[in-house]
mmCIF file as gemmi writes it, N, C-alpha and C atoms, coordinates in Angstrom:
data_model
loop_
_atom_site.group_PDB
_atom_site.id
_atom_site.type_symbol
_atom_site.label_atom_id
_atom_site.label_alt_id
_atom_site.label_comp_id
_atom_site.label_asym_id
_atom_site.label_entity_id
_atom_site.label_seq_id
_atom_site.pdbx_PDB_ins_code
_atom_site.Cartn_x
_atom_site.Cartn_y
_atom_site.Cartn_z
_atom_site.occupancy
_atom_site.B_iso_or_equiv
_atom_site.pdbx_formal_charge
_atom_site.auth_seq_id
_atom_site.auth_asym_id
_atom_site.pdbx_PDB_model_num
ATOM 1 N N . UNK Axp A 1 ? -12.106 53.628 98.872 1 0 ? 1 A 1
ATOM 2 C CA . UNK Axp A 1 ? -11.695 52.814 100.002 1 0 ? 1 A 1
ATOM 3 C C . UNK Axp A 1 ? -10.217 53.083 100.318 1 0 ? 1 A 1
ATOM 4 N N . UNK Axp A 2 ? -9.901 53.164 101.754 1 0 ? 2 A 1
ATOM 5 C CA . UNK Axp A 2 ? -8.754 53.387 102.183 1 0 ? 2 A 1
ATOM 6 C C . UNK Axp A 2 ? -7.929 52.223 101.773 1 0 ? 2 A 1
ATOM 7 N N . UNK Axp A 3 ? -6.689 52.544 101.222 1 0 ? 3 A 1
ATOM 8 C CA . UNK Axp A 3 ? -5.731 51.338 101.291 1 0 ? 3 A 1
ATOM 9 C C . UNK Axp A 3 ? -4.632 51.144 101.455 1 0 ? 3 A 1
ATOM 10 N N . UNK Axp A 4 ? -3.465 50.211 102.31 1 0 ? 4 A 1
ATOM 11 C CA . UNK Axp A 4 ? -2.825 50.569 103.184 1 0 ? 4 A 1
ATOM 12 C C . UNK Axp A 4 ? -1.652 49.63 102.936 1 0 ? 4 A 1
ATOM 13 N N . UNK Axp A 5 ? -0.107 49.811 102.438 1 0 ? 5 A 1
ATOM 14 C CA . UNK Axp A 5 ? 0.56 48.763 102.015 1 0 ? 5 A 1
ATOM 15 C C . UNK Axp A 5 ? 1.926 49.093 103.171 1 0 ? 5 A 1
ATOM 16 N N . UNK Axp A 6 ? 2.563 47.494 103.346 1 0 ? 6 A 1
ATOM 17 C CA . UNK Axp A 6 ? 3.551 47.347 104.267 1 0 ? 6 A 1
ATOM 18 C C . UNK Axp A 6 ? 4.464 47.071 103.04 1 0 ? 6 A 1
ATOM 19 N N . UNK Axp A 7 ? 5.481 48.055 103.228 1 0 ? 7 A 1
ATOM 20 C CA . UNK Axp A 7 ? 6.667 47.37 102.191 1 0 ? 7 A 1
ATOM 21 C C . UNK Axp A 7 ? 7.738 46.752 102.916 1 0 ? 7 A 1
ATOM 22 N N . UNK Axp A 8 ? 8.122 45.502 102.769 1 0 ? 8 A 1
ATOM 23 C CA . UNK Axp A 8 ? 9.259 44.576 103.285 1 0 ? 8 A 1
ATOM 24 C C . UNK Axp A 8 ? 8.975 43.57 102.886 1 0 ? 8 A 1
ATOM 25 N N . UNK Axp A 9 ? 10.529 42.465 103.449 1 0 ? 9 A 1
ATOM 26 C CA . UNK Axp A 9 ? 10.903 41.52 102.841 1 0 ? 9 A 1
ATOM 27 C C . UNK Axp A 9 ? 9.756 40.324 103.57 1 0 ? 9 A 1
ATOM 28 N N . UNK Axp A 10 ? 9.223 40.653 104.164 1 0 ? 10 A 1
ATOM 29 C CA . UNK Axp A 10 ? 8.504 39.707 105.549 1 0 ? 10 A 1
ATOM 30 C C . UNK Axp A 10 ? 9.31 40.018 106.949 1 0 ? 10 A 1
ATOM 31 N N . UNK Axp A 11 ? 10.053 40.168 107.23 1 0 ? 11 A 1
ATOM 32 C CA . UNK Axp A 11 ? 10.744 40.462 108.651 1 0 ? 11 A 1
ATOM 33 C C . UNK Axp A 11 ? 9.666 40.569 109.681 1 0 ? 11 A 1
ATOM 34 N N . UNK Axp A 12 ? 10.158 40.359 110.987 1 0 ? 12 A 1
ATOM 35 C CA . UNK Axp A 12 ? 9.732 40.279 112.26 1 0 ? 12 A 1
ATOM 36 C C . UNK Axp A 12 ? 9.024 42.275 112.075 1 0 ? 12 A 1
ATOM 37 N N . UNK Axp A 13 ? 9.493 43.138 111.997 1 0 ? 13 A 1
ATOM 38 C CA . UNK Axp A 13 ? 9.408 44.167 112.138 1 0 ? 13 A 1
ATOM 39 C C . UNK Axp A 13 ? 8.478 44.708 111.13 1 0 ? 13 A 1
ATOM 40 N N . UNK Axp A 14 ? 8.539 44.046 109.597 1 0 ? 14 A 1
ATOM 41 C CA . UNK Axp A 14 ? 7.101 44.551 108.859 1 0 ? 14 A 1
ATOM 42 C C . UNK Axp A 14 ? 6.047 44.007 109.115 1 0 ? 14 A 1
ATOM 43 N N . UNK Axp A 15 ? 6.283 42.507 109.686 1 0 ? 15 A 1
ATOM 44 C CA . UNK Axp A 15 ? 4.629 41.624 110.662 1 0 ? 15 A 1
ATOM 45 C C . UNK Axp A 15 ? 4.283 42.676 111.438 1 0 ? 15 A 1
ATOM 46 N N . UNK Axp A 16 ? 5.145 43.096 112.605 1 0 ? 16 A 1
ATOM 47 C CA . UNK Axp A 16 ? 4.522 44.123 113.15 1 0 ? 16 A 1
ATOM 48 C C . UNK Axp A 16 ? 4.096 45.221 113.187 1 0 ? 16 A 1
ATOM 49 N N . UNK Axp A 17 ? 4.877 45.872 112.392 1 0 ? 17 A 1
ATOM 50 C CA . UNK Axp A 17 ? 3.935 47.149 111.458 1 0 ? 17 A 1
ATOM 51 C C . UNK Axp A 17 ? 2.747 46.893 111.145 1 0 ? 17 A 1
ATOM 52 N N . UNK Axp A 18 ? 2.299 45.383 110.411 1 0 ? 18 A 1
ATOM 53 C CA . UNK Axp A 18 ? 1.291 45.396 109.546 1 0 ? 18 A 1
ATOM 54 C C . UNK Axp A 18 ? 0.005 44.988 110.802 1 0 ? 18 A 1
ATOM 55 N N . UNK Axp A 19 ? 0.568 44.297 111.858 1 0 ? 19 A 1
ATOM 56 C CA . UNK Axp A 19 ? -0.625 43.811 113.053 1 0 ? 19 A 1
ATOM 57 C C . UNK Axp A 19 ? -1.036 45.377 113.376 1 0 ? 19 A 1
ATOM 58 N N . UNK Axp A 20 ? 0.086 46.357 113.691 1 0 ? 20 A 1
ATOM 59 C CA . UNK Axp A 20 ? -0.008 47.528 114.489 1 0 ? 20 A 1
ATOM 60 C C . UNK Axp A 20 ? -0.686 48.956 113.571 1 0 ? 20 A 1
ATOM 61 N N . UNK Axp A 21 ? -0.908 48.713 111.716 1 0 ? 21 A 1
ATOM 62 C CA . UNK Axp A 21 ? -1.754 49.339 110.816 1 0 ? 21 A 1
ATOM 63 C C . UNK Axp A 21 ? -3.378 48.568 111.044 1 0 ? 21 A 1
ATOM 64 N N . UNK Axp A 22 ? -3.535 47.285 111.584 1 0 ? 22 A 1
ATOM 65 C CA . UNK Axp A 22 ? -4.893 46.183 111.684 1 0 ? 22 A 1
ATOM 66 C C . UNK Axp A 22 ? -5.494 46.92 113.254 1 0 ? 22 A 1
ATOM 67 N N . UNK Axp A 23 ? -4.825 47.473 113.924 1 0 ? 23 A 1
ATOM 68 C CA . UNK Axp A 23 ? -4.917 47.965 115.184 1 0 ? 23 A 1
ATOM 69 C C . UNK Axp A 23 ? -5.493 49.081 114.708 1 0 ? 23 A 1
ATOM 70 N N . UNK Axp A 24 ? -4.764 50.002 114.134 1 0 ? 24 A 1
ATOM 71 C CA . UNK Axp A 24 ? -4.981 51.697 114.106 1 0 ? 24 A 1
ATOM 72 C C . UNK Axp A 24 ? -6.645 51.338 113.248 1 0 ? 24 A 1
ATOM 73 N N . UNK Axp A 25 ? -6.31 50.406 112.676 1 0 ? 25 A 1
ATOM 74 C CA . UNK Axp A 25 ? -7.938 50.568 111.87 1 0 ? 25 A 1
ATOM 75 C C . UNK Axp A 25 ? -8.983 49.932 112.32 1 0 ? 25 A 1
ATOM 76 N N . UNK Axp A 26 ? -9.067 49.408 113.347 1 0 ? 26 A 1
ATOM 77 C CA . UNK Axp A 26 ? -9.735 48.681 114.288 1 0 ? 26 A 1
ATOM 78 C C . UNK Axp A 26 ? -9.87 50.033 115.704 1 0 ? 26 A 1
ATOM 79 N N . UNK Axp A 27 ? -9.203 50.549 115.98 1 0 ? 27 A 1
ATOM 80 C CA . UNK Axp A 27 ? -9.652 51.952 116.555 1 0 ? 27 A 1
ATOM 81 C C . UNK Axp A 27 ? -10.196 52.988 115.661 1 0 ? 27 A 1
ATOM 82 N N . UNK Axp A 28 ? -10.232 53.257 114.662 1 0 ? 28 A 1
ATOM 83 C CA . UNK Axp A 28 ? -11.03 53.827 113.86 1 0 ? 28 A 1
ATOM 84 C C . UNK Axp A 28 ? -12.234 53.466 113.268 1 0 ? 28 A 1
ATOM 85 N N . UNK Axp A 29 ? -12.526 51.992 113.594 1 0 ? 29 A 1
ATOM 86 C CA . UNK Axp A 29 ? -13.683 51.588 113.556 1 0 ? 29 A 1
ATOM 87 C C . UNK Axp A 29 ? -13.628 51.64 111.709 1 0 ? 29 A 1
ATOM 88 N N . UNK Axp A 30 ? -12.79 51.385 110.864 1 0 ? 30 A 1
ATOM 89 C CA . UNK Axp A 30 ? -12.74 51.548 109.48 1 0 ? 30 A 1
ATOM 90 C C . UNK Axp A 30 ? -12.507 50.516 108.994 1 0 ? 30 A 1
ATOM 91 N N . UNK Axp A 31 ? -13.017 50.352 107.472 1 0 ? 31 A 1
ATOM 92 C CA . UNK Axp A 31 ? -12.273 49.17 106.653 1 0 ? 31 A 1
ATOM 93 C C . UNK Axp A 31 ? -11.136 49.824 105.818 1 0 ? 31 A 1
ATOM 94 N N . UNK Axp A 32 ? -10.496 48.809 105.473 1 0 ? 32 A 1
ATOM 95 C CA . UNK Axp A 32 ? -9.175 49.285 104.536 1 0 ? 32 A 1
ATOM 96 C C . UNK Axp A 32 ? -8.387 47.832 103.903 1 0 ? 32 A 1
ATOM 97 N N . UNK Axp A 33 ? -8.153 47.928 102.943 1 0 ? 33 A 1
ATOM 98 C CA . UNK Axp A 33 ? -7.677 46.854 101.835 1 0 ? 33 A 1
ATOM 99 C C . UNK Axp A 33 ? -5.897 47.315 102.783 1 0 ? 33 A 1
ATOM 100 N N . UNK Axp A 34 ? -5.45 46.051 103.336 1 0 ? 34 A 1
ATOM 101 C CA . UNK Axp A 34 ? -3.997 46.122 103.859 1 0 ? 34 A 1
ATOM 102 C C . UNK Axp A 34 ? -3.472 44.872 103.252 1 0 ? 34 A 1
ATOM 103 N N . UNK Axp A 35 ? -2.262 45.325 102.476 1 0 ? 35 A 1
ATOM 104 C CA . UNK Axp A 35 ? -1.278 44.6 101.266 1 0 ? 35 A 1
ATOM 105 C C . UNK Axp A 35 ? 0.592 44.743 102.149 1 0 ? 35 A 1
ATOM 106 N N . UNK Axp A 36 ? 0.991 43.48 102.085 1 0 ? 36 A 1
ATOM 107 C CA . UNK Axp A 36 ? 2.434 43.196 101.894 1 0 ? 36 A 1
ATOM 108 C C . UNK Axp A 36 ? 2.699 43.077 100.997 1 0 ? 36 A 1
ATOM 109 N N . UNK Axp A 37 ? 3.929 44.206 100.572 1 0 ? 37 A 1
ATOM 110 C CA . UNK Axp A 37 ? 4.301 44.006 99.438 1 0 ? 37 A 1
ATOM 111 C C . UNK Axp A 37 ? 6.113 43.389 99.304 1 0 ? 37 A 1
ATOM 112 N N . UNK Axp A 38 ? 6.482 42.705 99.189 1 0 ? 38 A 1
ATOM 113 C CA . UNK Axp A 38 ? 7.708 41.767 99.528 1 0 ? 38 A 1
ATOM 114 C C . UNK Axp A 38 ? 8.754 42.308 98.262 1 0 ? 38 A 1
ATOM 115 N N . UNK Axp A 39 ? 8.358 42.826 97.242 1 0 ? 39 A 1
ATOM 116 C CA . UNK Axp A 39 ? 8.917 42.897 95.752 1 0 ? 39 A 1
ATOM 117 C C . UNK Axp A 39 ? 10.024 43.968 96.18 1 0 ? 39 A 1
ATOM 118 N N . UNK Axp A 40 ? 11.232 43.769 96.258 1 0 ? 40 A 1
ATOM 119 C CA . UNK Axp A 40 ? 12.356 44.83 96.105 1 0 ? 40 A 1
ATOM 120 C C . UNK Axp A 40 ? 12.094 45.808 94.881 1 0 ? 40 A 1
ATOM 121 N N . UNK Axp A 41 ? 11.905 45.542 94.004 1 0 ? 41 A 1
ATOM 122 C CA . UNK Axp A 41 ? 11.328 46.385 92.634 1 0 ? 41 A 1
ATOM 123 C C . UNK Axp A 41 ? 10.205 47.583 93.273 1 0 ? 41 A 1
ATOM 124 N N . UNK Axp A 42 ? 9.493 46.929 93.603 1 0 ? 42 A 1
ATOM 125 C CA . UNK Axp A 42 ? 8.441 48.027 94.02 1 0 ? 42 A 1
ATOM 126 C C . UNK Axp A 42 ? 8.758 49.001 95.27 1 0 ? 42 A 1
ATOM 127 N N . UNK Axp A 43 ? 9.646 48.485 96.041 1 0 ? 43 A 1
ATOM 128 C CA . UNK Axp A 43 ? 9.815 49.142 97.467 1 0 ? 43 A 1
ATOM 129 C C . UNK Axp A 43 ? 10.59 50.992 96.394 1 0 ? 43 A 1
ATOM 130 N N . UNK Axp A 44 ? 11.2 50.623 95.375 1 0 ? 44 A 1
ATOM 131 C CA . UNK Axp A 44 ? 11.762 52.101 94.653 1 0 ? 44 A 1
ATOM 132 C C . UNK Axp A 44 ? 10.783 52.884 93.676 1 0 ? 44 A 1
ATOM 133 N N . UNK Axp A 45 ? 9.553 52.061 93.526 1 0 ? 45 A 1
ATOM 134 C CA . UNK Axp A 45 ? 8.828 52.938 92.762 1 0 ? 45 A 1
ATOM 135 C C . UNK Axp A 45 ? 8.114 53.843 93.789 1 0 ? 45 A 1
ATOM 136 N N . UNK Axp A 46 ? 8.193 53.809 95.702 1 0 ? 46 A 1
ATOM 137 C CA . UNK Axp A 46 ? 7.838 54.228 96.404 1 0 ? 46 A 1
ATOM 138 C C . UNK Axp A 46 ? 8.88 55.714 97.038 1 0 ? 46 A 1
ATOM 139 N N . UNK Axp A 47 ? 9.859 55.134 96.113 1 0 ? 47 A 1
ATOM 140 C CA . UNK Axp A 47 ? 11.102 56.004 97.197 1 0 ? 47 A 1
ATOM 141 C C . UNK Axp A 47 ? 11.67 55.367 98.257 1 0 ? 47 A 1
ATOM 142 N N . UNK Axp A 48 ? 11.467 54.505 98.668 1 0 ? 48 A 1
ATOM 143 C CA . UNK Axp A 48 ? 11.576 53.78 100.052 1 0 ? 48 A 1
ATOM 144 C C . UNK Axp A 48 ? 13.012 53.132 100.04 1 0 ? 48 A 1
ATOM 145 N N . UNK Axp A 49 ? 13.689 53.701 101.121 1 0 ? 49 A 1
ATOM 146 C CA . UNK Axp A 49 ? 14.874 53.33 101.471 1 0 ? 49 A 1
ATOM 147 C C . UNK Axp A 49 ? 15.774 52.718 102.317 1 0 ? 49 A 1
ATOM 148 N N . UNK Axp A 50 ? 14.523 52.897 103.398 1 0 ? 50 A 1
ATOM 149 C CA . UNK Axp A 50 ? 15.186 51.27 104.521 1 0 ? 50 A 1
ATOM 150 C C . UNK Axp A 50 ? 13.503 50.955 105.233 1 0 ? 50 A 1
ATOM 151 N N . UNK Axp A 51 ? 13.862 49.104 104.939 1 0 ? 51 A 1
ATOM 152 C CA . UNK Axp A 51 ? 11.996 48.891 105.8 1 0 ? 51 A 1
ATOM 153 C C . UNK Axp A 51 ? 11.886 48.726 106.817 1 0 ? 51 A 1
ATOM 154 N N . UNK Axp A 52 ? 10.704 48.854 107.268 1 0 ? 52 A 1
ATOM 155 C CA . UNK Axp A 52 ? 9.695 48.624 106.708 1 0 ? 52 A 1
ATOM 156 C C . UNK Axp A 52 ? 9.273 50.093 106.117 1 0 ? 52 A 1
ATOM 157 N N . UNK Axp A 53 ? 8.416 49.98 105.569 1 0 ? 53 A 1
ATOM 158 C CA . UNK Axp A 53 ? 7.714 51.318 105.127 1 0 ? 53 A 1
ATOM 159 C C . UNK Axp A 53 ? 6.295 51.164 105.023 1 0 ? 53 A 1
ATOM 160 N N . UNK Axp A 54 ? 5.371 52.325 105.105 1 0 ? 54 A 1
ATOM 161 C CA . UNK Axp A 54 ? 3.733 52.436 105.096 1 0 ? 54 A 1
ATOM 162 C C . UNK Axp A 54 ? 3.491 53.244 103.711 1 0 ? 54 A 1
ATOM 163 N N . UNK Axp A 55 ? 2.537 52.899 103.227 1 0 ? 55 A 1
ATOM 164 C CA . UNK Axp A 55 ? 1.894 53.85 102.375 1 0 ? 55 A 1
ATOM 165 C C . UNK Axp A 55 ? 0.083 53.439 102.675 1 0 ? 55 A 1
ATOM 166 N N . UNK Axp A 56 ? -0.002 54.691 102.627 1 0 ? 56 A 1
ATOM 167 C CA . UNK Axp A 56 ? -1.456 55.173 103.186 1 0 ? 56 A 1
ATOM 168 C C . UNK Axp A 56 ? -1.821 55.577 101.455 1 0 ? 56 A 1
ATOM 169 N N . UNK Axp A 57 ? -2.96 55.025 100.736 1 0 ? 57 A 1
ATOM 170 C CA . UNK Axp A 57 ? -3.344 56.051 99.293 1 0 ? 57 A 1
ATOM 171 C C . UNK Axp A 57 ? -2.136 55.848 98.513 1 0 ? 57 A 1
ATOM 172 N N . UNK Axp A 58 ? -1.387 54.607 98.353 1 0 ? 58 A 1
ATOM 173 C CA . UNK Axp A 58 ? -0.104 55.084 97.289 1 0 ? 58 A 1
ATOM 174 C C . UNK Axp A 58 ? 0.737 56.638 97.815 1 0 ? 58 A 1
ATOM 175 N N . UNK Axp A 59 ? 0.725 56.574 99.235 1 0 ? 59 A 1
ATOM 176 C CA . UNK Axp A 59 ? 1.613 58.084 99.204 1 0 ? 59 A 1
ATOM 177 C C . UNK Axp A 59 ? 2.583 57.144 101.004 1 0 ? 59 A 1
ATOM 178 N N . UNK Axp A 60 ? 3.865 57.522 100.379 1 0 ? 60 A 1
ATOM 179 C CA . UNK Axp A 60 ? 5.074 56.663 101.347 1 0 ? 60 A 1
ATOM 180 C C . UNK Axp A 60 ? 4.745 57.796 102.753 1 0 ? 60 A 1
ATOM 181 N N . UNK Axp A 61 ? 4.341 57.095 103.684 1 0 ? 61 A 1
ATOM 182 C CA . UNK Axp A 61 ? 4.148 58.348 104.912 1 0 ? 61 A 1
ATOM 183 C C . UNK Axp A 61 ? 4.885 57.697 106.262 1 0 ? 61 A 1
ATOM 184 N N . UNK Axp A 62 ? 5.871 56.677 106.113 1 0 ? 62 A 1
ATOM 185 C CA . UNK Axp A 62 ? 6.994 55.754 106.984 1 0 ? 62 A 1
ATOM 186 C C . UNK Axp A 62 ? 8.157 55.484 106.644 1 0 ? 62 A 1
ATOM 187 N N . UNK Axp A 63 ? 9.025 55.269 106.735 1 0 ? 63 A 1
ATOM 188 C CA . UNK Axp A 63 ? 9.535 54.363 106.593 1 0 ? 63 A 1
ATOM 189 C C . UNK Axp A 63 ? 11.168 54.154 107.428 1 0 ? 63 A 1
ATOM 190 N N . UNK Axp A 64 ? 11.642 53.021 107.62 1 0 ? 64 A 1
ATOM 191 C CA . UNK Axp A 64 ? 12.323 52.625 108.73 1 0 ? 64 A 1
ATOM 192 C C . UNK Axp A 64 ? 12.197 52.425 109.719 1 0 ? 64 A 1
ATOM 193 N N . UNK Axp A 65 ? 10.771 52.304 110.381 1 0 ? 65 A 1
ATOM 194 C CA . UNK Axp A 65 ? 10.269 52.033 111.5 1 0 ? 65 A 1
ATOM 195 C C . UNK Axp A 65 ? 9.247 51.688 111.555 1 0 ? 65 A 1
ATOM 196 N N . UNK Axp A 66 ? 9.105 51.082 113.128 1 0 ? 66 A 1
ATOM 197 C CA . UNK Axp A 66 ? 7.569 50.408 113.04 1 0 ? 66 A 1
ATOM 198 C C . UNK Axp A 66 ? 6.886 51.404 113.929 1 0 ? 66 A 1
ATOM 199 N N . UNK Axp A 67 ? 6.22 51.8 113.122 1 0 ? 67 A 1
ATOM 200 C CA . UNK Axp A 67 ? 5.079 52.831 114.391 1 0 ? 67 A 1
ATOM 201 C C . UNK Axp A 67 ? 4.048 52.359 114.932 1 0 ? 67 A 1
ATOM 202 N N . UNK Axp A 68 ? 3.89 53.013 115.964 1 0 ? 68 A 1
ATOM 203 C CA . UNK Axp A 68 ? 2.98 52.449 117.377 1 0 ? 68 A 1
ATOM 204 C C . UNK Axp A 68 ? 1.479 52.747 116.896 1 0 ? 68 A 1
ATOM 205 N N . UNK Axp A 69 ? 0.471 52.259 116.566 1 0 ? 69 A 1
ATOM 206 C CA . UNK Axp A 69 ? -0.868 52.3 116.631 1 0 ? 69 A 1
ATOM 207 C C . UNK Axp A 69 ? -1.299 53.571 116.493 1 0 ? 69 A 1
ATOM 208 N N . UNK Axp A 70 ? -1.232 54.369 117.62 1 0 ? 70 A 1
ATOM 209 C CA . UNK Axp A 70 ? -1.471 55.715 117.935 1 0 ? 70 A 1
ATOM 210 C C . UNK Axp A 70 ? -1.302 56.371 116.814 1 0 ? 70 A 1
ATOM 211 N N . UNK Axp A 71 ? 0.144 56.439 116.239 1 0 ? 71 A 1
ATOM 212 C CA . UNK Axp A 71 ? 0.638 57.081 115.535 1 0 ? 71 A 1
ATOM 213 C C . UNK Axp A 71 ? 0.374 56.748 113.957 1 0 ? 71 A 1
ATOM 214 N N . UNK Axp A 72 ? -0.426 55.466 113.752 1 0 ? 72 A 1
ATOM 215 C CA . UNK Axp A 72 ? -0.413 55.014 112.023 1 0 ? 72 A 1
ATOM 216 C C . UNK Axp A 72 ? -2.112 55.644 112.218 1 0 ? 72 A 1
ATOM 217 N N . UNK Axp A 73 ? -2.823 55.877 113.328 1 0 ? 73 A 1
ATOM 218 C CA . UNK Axp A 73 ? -4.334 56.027 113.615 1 0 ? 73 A 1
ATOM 219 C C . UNK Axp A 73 ? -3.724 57.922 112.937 1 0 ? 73 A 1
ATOM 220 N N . UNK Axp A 74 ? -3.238 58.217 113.315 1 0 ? 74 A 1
ATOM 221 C CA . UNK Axp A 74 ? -2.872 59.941 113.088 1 0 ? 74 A 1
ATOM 222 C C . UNK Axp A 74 ? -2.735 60.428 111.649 1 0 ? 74 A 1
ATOM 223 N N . UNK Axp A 75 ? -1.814 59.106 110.841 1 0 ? 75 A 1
ATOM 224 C CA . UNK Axp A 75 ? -1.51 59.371 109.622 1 0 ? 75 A 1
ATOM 225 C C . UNK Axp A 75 ? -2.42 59.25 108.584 1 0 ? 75 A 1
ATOM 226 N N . UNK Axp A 76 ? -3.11 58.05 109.213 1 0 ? 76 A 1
ATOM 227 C CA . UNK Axp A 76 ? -4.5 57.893 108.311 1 0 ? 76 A 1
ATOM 228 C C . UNK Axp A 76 ? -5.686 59.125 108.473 1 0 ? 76 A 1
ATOM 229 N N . UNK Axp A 77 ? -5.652 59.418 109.903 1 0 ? 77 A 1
ATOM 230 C CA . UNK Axp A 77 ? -6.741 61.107 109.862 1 0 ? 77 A 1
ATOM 231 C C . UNK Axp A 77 ? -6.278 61.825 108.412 1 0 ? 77 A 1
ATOM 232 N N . UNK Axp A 78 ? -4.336 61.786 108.768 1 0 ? 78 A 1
ATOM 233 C CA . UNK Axp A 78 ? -4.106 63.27 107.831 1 0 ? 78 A 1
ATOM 234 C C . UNK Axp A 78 ? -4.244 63.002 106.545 1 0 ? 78 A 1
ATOM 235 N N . UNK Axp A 79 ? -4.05 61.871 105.773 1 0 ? 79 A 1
ATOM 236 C CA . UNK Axp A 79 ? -4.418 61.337 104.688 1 0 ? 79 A 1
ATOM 237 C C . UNK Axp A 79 ? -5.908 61.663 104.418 1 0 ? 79 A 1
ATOM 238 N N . UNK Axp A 80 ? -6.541 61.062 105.11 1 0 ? 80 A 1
ATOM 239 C CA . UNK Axp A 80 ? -8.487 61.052 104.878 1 0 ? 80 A 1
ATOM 240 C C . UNK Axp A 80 ? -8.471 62.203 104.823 1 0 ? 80 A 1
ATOM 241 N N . UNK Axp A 81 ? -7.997 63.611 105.405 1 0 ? 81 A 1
ATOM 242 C CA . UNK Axp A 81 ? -8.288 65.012 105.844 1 0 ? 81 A 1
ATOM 243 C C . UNK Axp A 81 ? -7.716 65.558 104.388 1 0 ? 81 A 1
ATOM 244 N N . UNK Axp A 82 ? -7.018 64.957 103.629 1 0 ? 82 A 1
ATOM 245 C CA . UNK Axp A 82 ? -6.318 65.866 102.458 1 0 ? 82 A 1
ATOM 246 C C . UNK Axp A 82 ? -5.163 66.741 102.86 1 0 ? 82 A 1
C-alpha cells in the first residue's frame, strides 16, 4: 500500500499540502495511508530542511513547498513506476 507523509509543525501550508496529496489521490482513483508527522526529530531522519515536506514510500520527494495536485499526482506515478 502506498503511503504518504506530510512533515510539519501543523502550519497553514502543511494543511494544504496534505488536502492537495487527498486530491492527487482522489484523481488517481487510489488508496493510500496519509500521516502528519509534527515530530522535529523525525523531520532529520528524512533529511528535510525547510517544511513542509512529502514523502511518498519513506523516500523525501518535496520539500519547502506546497505542490499543486497535478504535480504530487506525477510524483506518486514516478514512485509506483520505480
Amino acid at each position: 500500500m502506498l503511503t504518504i507523509k506530510v512533515l510539519g509543525p501543523g502550519c497553514a501550508n502543511c494543511k494544504r499540502l496534505e488536502q492537495h496529496a487527498r486530491m492527487a489521490l482522489e484523481q488517481l482513483g487510489i488508496e493510500a495511508s496519509i500521516e502528519h508527522v509534527t515530530d522535529v526529530s523525525k523531520f532529520v531522519d528524512y533529511g528535510l530542511m525547510s517544511t513542509p515536506g512529502l514523502v511518498i514510500n519513506e523516500k523525501l520527494v518535496s520539500s519547502g513547498k506546497v505542490l499543486a495536485p497535478n504535480s504530487i499526482v506525477t510524483l506518486i506515478q514516478e514512485v509506483q513506476a520505480g
